[in-house]
PyMOL CGO cylinders between C-alpha atoms (Angstrom):
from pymol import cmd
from pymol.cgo import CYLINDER

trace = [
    CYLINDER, 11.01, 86.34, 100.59, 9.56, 83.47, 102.69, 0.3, 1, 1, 1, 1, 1, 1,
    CYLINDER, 9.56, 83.47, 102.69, 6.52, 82.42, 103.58, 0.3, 1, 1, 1, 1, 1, 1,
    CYLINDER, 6.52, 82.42, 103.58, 5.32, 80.39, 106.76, 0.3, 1, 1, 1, 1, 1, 1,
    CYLINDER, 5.32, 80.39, 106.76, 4.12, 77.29, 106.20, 0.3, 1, 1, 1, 1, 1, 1,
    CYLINDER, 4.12, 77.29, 106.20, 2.45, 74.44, 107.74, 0.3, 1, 1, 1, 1, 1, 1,
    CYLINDER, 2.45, 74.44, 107.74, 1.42, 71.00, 106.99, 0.3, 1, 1, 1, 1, 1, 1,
    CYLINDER, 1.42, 71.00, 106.99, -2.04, 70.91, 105.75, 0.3, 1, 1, 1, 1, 1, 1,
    CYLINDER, -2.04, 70.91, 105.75, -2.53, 67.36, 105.17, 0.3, 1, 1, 1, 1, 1, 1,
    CYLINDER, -2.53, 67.36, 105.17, -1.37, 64.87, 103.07, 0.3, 1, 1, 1, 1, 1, 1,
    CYLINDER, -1.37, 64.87, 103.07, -3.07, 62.83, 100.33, 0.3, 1, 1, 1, 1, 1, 1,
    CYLINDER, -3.07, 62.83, 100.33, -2.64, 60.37, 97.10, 0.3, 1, 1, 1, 1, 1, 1,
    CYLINDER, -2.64, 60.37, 97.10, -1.95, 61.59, 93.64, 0.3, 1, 1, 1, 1, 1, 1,
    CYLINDER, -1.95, 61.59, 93.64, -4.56, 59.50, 91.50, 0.3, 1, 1, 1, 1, 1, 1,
    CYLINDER, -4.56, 59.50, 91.50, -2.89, 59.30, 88.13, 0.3, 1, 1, 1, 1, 1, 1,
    CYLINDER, -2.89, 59.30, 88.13, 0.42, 58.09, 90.50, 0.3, 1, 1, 1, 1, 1, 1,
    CYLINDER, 0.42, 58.09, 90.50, -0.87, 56.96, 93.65, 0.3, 1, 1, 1, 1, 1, 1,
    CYLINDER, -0.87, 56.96, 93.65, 2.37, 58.98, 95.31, 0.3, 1, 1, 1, 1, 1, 1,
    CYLINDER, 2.37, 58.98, 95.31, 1.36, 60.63, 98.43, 0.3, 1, 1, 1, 1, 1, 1,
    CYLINDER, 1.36, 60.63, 98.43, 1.17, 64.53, 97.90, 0.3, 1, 1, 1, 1, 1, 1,
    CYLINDER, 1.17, 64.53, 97.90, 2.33, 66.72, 101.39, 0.3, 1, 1, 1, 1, 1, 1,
    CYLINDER, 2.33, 66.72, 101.39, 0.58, 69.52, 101.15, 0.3, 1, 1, 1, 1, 1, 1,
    CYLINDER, 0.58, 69.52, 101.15, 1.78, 73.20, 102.45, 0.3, 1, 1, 1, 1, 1, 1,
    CYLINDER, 1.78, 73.20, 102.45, -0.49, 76.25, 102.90, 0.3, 1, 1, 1, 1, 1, 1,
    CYLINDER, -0.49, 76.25, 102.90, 0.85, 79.43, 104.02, 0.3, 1, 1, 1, 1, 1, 1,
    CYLINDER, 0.85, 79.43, 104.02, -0.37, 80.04, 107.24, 0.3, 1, 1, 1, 1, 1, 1,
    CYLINDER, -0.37, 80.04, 107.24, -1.04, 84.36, 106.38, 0.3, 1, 1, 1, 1, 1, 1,
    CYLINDER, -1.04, 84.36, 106.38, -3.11, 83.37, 103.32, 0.3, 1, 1, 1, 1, 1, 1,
    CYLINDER, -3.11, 83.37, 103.32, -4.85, 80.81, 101.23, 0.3, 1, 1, 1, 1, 1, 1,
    CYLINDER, -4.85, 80.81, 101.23, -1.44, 79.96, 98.84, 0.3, 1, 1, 1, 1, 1, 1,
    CYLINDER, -1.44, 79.96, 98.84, -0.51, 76.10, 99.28, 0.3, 1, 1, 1, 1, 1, 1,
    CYLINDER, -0.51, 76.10, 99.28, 1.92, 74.13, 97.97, 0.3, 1, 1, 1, 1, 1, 1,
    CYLINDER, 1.92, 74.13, 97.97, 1.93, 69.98, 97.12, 0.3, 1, 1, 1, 1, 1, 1,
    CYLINDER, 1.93, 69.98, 97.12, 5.55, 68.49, 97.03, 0.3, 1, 1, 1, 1, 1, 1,
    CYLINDER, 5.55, 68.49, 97.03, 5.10, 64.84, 96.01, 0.3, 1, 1, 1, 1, 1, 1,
    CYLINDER, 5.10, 64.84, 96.01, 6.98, 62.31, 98.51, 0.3, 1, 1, 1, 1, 1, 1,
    CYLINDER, 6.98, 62.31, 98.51, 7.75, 58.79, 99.01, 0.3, 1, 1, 1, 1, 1, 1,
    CYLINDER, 7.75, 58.79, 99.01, 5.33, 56.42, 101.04, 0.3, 1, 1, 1, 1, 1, 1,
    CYLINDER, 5.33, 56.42, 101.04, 8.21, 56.04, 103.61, 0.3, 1, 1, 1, 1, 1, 1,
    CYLINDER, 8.21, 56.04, 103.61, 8.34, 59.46, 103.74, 0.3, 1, 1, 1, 1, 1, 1,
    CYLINDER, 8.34, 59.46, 103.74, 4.51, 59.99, 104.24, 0.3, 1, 1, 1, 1, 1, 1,
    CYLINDER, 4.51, 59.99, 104.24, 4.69, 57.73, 107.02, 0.3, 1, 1, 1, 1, 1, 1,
    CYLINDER, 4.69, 57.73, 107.02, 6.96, 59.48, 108.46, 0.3, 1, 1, 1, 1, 1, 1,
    CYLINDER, 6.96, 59.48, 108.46, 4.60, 62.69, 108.53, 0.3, 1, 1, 1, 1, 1, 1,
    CYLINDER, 4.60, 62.69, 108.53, 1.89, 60.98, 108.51, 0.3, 1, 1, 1, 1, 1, 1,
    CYLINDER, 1.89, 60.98, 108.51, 3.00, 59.51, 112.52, 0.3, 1, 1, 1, 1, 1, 1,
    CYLINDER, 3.00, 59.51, 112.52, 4.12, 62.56, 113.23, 0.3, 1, 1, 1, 1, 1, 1,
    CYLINDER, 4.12, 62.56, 113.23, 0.71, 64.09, 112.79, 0.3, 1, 1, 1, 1, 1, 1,
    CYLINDER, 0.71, 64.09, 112.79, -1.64, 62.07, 113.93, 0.3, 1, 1, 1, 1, 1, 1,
    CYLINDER, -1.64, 62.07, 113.93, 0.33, 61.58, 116.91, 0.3, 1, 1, 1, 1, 1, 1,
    CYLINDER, 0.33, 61.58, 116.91, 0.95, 57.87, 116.45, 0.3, 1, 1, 1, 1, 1, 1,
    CYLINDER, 0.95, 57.87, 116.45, 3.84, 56.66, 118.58, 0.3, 1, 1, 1, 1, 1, 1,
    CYLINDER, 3.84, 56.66, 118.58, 6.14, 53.10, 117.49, 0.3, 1, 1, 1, 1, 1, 1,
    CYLINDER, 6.14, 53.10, 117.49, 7.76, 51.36, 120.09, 0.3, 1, 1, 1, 1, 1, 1,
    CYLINDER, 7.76, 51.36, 120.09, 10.95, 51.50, 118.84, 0.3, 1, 1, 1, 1, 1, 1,
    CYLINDER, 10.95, 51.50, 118.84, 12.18, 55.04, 117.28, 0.3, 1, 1, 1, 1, 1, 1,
    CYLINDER, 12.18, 55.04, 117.28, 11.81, 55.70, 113.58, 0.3, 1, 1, 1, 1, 1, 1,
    CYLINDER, 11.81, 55.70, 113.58, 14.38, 57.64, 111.90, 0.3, 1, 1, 1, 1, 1, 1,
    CYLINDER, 14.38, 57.64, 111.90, 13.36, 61.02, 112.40, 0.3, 1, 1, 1, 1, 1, 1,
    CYLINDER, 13.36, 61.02, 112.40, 12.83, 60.29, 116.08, 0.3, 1, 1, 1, 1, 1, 1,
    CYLINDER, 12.83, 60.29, 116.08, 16.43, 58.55, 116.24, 0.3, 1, 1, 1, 1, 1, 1,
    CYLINDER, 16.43, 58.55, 116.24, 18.25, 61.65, 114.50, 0.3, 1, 1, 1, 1, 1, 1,
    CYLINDER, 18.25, 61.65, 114.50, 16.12, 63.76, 117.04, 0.3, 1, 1, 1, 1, 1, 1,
    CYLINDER, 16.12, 63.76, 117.04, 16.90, 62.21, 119.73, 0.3, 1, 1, 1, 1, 1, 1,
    CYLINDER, 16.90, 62.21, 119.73, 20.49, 62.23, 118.82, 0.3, 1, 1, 1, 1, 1, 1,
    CYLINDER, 20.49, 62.23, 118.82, 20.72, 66.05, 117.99, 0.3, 1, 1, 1, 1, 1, 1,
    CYLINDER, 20.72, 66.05, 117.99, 19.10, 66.70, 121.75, 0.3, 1, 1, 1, 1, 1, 1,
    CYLINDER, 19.10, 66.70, 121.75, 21.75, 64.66, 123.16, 0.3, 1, 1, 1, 1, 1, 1,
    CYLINDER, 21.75, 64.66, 123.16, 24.07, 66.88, 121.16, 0.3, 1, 1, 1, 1, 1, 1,
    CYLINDER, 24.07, 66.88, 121.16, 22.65, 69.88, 122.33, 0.3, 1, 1, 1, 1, 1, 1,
    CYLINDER, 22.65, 69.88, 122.33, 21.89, 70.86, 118.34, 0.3, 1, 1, 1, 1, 1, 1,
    CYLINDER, 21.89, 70.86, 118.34, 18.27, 72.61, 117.56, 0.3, 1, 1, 1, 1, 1, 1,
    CYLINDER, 18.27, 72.61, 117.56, 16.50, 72.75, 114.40, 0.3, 1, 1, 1, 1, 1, 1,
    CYLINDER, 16.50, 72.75, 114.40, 15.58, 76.79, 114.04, 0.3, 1, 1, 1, 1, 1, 1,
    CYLINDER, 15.58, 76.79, 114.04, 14.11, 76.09, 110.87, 0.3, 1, 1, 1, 1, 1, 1,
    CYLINDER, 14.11, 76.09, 110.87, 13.36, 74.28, 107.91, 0.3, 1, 1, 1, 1, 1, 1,
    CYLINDER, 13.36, 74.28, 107.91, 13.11, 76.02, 104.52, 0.3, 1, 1, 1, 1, 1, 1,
    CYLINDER, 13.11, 76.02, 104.52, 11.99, 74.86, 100.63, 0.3, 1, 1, 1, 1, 1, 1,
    CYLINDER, 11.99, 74.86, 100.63, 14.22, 77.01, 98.76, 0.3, 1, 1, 1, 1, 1, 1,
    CYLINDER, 14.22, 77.01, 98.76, 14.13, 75.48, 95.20, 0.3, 1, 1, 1, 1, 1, 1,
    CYLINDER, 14.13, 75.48, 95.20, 12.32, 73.72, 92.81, 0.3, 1, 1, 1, 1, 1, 1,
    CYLINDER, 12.32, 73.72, 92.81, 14.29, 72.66, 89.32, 0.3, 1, 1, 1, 1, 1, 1,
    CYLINDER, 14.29, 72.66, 89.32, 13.14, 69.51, 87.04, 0.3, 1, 1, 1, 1, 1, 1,
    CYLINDER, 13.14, 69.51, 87.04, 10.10, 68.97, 88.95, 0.3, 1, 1, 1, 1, 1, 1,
    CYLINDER, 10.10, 68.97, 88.95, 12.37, 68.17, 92.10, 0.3, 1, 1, 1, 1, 1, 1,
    CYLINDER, 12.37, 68.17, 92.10, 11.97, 70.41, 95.72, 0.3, 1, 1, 1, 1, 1, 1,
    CYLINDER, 11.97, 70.41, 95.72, 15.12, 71.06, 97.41, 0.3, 1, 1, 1, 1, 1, 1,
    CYLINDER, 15.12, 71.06, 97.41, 15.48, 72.12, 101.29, 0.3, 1, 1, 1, 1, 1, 1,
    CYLINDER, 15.48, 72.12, 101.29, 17.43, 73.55, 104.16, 0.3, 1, 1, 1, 1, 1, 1,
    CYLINDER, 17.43, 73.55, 104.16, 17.48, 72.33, 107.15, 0.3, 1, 1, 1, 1, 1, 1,
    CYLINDER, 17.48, 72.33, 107.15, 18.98, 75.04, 110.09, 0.3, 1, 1, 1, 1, 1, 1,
    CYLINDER, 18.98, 75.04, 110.09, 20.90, 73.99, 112.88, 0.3, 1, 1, 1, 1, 1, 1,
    CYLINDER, 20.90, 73.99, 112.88, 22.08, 75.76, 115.68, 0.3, 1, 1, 1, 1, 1, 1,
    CYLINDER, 22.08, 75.76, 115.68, 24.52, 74.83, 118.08, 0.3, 1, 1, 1, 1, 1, 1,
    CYLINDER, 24.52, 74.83, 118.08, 26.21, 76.72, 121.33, 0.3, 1, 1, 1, 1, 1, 1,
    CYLINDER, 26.21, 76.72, 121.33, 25.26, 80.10, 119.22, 0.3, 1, 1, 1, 1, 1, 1,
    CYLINDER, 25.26, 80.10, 119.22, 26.75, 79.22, 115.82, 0.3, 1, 1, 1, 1, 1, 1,
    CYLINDER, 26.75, 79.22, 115.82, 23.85, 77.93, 113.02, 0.3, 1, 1, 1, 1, 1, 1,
    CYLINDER, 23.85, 77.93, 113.02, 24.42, 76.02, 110.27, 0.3, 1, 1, 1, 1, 1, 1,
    CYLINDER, 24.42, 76.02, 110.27, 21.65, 74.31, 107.35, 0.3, 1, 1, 1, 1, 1, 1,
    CYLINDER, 21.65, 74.31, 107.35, 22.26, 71.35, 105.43, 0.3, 1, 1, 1, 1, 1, 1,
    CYLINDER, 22.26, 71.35, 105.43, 20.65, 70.27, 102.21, 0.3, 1, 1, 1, 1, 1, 1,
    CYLINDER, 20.65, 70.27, 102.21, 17.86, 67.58, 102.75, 0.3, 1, 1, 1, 1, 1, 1,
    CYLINDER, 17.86, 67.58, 102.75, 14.70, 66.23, 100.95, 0.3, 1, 1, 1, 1, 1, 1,
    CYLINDER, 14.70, 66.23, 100.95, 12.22, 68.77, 102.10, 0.3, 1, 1, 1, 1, 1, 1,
    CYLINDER, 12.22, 68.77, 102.10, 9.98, 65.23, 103.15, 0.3, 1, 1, 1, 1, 1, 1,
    CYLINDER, 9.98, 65.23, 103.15, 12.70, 64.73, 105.69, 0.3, 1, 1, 1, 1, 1, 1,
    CYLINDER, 12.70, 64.73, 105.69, 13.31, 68.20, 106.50, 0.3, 1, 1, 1, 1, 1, 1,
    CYLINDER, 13.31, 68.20, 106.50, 9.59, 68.52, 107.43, 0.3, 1, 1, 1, 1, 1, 1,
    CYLINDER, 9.59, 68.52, 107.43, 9.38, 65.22, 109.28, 0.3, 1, 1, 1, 1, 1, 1,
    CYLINDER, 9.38, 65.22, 109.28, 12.53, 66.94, 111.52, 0.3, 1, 1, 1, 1, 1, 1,
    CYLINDER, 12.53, 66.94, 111.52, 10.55, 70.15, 111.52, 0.3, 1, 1, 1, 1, 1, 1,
    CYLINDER, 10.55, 70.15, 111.52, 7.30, 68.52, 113.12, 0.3, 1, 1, 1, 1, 1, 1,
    CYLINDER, 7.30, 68.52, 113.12, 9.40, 66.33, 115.58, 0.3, 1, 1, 1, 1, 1, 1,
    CYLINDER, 9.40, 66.33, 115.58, 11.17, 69.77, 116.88, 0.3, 1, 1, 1, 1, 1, 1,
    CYLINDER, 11.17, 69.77, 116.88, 8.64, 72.18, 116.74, 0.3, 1, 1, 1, 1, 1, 1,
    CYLINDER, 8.64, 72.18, 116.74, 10.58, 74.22, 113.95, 0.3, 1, 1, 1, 1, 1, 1,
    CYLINDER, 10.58, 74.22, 113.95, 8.79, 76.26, 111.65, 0.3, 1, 1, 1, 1, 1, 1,
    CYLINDER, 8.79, 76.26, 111.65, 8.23, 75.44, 107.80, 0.3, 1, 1, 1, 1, 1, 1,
    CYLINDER, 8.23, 75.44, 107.80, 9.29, 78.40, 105.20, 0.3, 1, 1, 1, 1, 1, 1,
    CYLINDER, 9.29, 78.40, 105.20, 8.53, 78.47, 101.50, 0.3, 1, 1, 1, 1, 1, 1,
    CYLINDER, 8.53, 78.47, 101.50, 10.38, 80.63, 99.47, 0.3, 1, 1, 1, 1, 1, 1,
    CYLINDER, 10.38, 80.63, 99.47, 8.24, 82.89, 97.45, 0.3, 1, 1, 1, 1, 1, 1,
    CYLINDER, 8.24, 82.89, 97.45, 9.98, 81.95, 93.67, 0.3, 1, 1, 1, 1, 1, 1,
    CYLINDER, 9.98, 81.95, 93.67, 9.12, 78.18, 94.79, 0.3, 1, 1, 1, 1, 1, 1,
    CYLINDER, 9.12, 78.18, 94.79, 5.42, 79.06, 95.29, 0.3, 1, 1, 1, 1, 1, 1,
    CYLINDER, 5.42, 79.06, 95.29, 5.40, 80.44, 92.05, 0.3, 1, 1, 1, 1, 1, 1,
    CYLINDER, 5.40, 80.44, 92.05, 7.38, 77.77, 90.39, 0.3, 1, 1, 1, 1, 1, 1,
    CYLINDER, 7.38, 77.77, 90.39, 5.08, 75.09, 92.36, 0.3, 1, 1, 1, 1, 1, 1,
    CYLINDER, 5.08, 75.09, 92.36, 2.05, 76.28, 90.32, 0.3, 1, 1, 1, 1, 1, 1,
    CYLINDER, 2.05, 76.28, 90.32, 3.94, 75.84, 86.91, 0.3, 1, 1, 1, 1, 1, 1,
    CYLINDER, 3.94, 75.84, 86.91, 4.77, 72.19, 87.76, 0.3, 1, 1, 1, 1, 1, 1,
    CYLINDER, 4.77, 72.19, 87.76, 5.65, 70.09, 84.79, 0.3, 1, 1, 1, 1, 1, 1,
    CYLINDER, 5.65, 70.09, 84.79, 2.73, 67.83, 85.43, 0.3, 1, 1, 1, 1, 1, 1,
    CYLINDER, 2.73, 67.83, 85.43, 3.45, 65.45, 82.45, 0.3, 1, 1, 1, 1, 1, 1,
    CYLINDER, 3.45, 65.45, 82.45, 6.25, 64.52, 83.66, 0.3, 1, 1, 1, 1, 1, 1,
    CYLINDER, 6.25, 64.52, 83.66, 4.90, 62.44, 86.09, 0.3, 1, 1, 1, 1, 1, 1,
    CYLINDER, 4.90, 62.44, 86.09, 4.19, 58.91, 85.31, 0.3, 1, 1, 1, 1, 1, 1,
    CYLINDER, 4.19, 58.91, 85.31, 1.51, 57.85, 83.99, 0.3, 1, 1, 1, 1, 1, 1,
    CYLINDER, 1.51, 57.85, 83.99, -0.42, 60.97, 83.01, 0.3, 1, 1, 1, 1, 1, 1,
    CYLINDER, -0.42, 60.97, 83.01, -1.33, 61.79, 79.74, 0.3, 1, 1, 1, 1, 1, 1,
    CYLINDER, -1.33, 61.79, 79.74, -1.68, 66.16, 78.57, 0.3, 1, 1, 1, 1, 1, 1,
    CYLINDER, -1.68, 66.16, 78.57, -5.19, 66.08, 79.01, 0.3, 1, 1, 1, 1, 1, 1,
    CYLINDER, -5.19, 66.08, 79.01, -4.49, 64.32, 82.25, 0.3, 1, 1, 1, 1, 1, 1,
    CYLINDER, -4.49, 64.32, 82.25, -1.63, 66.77, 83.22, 0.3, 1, 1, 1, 1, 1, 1,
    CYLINDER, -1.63, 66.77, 83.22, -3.98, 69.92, 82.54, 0.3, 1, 1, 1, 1, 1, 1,
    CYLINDER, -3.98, 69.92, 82.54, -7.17, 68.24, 84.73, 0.3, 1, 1, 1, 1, 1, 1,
    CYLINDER, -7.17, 68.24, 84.73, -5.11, 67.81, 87.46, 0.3, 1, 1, 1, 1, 1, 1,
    CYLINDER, -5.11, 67.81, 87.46, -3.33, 71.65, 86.78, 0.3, 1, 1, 1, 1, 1, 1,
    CYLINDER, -3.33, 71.65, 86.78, -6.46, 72.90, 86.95, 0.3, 1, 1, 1, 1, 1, 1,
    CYLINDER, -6.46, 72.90, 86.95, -7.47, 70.95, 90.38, 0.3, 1, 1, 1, 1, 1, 1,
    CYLINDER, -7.47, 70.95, 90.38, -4.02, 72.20, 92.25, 0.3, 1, 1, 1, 1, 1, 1,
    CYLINDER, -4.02, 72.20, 92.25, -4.42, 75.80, 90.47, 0.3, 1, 1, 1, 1, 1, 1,
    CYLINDER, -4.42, 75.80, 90.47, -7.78, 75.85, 92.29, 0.3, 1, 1, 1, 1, 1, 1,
    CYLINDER, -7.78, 75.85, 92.29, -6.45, 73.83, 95.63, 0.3, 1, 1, 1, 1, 1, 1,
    CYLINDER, -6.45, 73.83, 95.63, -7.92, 74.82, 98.59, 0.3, 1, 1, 1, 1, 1, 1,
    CYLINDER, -7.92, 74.82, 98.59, -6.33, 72.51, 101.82, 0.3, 1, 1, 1, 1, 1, 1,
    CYLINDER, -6.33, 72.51, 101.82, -9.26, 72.33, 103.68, 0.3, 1, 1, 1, 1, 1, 1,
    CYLINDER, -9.26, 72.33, 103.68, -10.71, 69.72, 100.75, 0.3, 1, 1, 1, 1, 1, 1,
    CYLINDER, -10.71, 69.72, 100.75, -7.64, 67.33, 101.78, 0.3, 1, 1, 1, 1, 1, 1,
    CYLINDER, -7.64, 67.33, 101.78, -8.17, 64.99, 104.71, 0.3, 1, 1, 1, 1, 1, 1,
    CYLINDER, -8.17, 64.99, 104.71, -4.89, 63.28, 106.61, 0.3, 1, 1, 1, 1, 1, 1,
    CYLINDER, -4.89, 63.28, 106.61, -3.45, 60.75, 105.15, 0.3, 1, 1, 1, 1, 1, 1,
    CYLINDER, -3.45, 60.75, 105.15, -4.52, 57.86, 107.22, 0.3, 1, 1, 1, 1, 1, 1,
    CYLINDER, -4.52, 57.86, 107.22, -2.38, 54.92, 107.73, 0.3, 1, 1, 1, 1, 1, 1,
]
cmd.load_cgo(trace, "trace")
């Protein structure tokens, strides 16, 4: 099953300082944070706040190139999450025939806000998402790892801000 997503906000990881995308479903209160790269944020982050470069980026370039193609995204979809590392679709279609490639779901959502498409979750990612392997990530220690479990377990998006650049 999947679940409609949008993009909540972004924010900063403290024990990492990563930026954290955050995804709440947009029929109920579940959310879900995929850490990203600060490239990648950007990316979003632009894309959100509506902030436009004088010179494309590269989500604007490979937009502008699939228009000129005549391809459309249809969707963009999380599907997995194994060793603490998202995976994603990304669905084209193209004179009636569609096709998804694999992609970074950071870039797959950057597409997805440049095109309009709509962001799905699968539901076995949601529930894998709030069994991350939080010591994994560098830098935190177990007591660390179960603070910060307990802060995404009780996540609520609206306490996130955007990620200002």
């Amino acid at each position: 099953m999947l679940r409609q997503m949008t993009v909540s906000g972004l924010t900063i990881d403290p024990f990492t300082n990563s930026p954290i995308m955050i995804l709440k479903d947009v029929e109920s209160e579940k959310a879900v944070p995929i850490w990203i790269g600060l490239l990648e944020a950007t990316a979003i982050a632009s894309e959100l706040e509506n902030i436009k470069f004088s010179r494309p980026m590269t989500h604007d370039l490979l937009k502008n190139v699939m228009e000129l193609m005549e391809v459309q995204v249809t969707k963009v979809e999380v599907c997995d999450l194994r060793d603490n590392t998202y995976f994603a679709l990304i669905y084209f279609k193209r004179e009636g025939q569609e096709v998804s490639i694999d992609a970074r779901p950071s870039d797959a959502i950057a597409l997805a806000l440049r095109t309009k498409a709509p962001i799905f979750v699968a539901e076995a990612v949601i529930q894998k998402a709030r069994r991350v392997d939080l010591s994994a990530k560098e830098a935190i220690t177990s007591d660390d790892a179960k603070k910060w479990t307990e802060i995404l377990e009780s996540l609520d998006p609206d306490d996130f801000g955007k990620y200002k650049m």
